[in-house]
C-alpha positions in Angstrom: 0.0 0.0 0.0 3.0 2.5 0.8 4.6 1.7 -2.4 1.3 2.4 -4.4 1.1 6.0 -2.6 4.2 6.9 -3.3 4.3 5.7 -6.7 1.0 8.1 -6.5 2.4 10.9 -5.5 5.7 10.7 -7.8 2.8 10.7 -10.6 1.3 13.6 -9.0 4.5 15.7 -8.4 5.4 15.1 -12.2 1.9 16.2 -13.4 0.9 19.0 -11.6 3.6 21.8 -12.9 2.3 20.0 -16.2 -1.5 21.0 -15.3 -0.3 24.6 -13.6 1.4 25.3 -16.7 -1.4 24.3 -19.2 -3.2 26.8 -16.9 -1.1 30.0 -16.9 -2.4 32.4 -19.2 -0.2 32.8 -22.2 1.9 35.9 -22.9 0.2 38.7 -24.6 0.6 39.1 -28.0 3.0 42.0 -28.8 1.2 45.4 -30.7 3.1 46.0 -34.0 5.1 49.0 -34.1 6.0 50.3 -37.5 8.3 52.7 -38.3 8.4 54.3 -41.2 12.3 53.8 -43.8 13.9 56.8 -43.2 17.4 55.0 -42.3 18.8 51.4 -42.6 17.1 48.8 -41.1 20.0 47.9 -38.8 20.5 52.1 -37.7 16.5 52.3 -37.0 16.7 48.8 -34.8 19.3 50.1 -32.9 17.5 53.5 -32.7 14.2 52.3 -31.9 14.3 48.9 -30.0 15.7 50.2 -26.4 13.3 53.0 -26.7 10.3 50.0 -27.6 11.9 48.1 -24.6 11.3 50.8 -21.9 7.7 52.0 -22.6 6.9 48.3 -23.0 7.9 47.8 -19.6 6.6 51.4 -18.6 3.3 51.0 -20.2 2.3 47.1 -19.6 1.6 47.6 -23.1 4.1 44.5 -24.9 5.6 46.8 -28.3 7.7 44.7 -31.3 9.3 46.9 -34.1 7.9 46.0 -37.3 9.7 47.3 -40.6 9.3 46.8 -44.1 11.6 46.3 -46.9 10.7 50.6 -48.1 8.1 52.7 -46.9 5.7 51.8 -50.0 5.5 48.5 -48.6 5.0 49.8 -45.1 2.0 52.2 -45.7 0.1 49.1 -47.9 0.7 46.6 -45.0 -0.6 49.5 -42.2 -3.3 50.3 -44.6 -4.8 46.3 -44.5 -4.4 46.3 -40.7 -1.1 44.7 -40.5 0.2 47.3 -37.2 -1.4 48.6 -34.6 0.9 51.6 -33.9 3.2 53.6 -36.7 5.9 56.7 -36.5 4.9 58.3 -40.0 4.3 61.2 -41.2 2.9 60.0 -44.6 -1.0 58.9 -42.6 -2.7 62.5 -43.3 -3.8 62.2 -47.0 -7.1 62.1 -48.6 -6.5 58.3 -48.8 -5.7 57.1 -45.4 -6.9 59.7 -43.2 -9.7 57.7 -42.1 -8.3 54.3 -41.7 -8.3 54.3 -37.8 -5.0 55.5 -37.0 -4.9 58.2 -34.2 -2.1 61.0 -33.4 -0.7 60.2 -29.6 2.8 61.6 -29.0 5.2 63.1 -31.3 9.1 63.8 -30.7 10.1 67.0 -28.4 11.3 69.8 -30.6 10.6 72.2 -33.2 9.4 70.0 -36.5 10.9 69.5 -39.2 11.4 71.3 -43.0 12.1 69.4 -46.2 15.0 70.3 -48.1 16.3 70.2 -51.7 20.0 70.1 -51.1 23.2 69.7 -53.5 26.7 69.0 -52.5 28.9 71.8 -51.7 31.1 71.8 -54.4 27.7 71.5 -57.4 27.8 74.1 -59.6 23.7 74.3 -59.0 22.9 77.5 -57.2 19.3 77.8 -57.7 16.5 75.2 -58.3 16.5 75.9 -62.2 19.9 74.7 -62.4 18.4 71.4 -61.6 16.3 71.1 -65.1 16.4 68.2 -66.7 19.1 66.3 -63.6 18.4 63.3 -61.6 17.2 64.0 -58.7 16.5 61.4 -55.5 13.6 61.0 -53.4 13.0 58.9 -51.1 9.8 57.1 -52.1 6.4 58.5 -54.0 4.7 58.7 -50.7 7.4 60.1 -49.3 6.0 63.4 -47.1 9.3 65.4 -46.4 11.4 63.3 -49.0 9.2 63.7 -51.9 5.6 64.9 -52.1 7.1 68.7 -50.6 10.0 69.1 -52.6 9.0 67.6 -55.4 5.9 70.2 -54.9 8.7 73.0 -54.9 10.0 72.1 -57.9 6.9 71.6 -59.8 5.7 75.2 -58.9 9.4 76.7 -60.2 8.3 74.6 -63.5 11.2 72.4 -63.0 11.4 69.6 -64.6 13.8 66.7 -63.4 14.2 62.6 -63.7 12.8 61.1 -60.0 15.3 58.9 -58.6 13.6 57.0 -55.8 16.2 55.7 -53.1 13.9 53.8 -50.6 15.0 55.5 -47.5 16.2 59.0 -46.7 19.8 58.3 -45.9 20.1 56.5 -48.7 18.7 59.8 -50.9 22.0 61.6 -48.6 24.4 58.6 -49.6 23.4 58.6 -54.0 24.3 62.4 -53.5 27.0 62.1 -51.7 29.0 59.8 -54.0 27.4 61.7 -57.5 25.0 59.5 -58.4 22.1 61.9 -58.6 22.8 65.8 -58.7 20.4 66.5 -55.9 18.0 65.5 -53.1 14.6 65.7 -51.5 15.2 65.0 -47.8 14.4 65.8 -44.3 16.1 68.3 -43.4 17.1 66.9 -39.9 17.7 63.4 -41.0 20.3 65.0 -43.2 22.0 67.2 -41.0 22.6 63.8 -38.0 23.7 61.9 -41.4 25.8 64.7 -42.7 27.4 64.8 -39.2 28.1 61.0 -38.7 29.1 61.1 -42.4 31.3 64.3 -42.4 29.2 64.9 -46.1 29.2 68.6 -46.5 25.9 69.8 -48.8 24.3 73.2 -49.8 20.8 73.6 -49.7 18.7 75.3 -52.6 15.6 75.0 -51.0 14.1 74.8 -47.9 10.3 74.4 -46.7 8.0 76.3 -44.3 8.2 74.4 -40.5 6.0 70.8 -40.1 5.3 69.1 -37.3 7.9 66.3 -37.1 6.5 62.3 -37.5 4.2 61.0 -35.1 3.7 57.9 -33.3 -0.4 57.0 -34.0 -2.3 54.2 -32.6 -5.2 52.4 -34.4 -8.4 52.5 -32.9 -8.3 48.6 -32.6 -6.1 49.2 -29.3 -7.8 49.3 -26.4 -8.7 53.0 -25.0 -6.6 52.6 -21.5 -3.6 50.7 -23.5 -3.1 53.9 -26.3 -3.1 55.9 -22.6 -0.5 54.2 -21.1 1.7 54.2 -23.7 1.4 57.6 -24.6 2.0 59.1 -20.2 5.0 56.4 -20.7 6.6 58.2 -23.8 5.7 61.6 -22.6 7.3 61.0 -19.2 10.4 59.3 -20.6 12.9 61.9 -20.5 12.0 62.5 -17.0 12.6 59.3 -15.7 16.3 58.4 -15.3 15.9 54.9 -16.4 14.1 56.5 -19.6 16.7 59.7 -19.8 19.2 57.4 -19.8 17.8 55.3 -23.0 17.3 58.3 -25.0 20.7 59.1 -25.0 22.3 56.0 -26.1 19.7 55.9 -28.7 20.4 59.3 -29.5 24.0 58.6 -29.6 23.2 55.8 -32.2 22.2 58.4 -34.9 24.3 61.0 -33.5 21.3 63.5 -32.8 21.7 66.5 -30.6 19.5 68.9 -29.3 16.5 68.2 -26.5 15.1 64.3 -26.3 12.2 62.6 -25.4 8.7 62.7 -26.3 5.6 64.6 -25.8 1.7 64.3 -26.4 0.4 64.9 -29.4 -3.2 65.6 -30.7 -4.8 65.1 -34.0 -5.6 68.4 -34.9 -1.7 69.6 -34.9 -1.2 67.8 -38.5 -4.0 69.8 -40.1 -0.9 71.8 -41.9 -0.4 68.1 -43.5 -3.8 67.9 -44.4 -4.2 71.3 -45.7 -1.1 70.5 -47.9 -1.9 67.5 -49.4 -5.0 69.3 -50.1 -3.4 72.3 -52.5 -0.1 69.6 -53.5 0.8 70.0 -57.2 2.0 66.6 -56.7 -0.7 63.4 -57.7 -0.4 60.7 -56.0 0.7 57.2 -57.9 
């Protein structure tokens, strides 16, 4: 009888983690972060993992960078569903202003202008002396690296050969080595490349002030889950733990200047909106 007990109990002590386990709830899915190609994907991993890491941990809210081979391919998957939060820029036009996706925090800091830039030593002074030259962009629904200067040019009645490069260092990179004669680009993405890159560029042209990209959230995600991710960007520069992250990301794409994130509302991208309204530039 004692040996049948204990053979019992050796059954039992073998089972039950078995049962507990089958029991425990199972991880929650991660949200799908997309960020839109403005760098390699390796530079924007480095960038933007640590930073995914913390509000995850933050928030409660489990975040997993998503990227896409170019930002064409990006904005198609986002547009079926595929993510459930973005940082874009490009998610204010006719088109896919109503898909569900909400403004919730956007970086700390002025904005941002677009720029048609040449190197220093091109002979091209003005945006005329660009007629008829190859000129990169970053993608055709590029906002900064292609629908705004490529709006420029089309009201000075300019008429040049679209290069598209698939990310905006990589516009930065065909210019620096010659291979196109100018650039539509962020203008901030080019200054932290022209600085890690020691590339030395004239610009021709520069837009008004936008506000810079913005993290959105679909309206699939929960109410109290967009919340706590947003308090959890807006408060990381505040937190030591968080401070501390921004600056090695920082660091990564050598950015200077203040870090961190704020809240963000809707209504501050109407200048997008009110663009893409008046553009020159038809969408393809």
């Amino acid at each position: 009888m004692k040996g049948i007990l204990l053979r019992v109990a050796a059954i039992l002590a073998l089972t039950w983690p078995l049962a507990a386990m089958a029991q425990a709830p199972a991880p929650a899915k991660p949200y799908a972060f997309n960020v839109l190609n403005q760098r390699t994907a390796a530079l924007t991993a480095e960038y933007w993992n640590p930073i995914l890491t913390y509000v995850s941990k933050k928030s409660g809210v489990p975040l997993e960078l998503k990227l896409s081979k170019n930002a064409r391919e990006g904005n198609m998957i986002a547009e079926k569903g595929g993510y459930d939060f973005l940082y874009t820029n490009h998610f204010f036009t006719p088109e896919w202003d109503g898909l569900g996706f909400q403004v919730i925090a956007r970086p700390v800091g002025p904005g941002l202008q677009s720029q048609i830039v040449v190197p220093s030593d091109s002979p091209a002074r003005t945006l005329q002396d660009l007629e008829g030259k190859d000129v990169g962009f970053v993608s055709l629904d590029g906002f900064s690296g292609y629908y705004v200067p490529y709006d420029a040019l089309l009201r000075a009645k300019v008429n040049v050969k679209v290069s598209i490069t698939g990310n905006q260092e990589a516009s930065v990179a065909q210019l620096k080595v010659g291979k196109i004669a100018a650039a539509g680009v962020n203008g901030l993405i080019l200054e932290r490349y022209a600085r890690r890159e020691g590339f030395a560029y004239r610009a021709l042209w520069t837009s008004p002030m936008y506000p810079d990209l913005c993290i959105m959230a679909h309206k699939r995600v929960p109410a109290d889950r967009i919340a706590a991710v947003r308090t959890a960007l807006a408060e990381m520069s505040k937190d030591p733990e968080g401070r501390k992250v921004l600056e090695t990301s920082a660091a990564v794409i050598k950015a200077t200047g203040e870090l961190g994130f704020v809240a963000a509302e809707d209504k501050e991208y109407d200048g997008y909106r009110t663009f893409f309204k008046n553009s020159l530039v038809k969408r393809q």
